[in-house]
C-alpha positions, 0 to 999 in steps of 0.5 A: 264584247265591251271594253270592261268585259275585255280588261276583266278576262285579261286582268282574271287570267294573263295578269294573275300569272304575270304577277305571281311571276313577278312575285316568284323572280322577286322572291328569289331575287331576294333570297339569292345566294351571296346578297346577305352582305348586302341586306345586313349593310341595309339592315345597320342604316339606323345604327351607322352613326351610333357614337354621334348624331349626323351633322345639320345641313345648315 
């Protein structure tokens, strides 16, 4: 068998379970109990310095 024909059964079967698996532990991982407060901290960014504009770097 050629290289190509080697990376596609390997990229149609091992990958494809491997990256939904990735993408169930990231999932969970952002839906786990107890990270609200974080994703809420990360959500008000934009909103921190609301009452005055942050400073030049000057």
């Amino acid at each position: 068998m050629d290289t190509y024909s080697i990376m596609r059964a390997f990229a149609d079967s091992w990958f494809l379970i491997a990256m939904f698996v990735f993408f169930i532990g990231a999932a969970i991982f952002a839906f786990r109990p107890g990270s609200k407060k974080v994703h809420d901290d990360i959500a008000n960014i934009p909103f921190r310095h609301e009452d005055k504009p942050a400073g030049d770097r000057d």
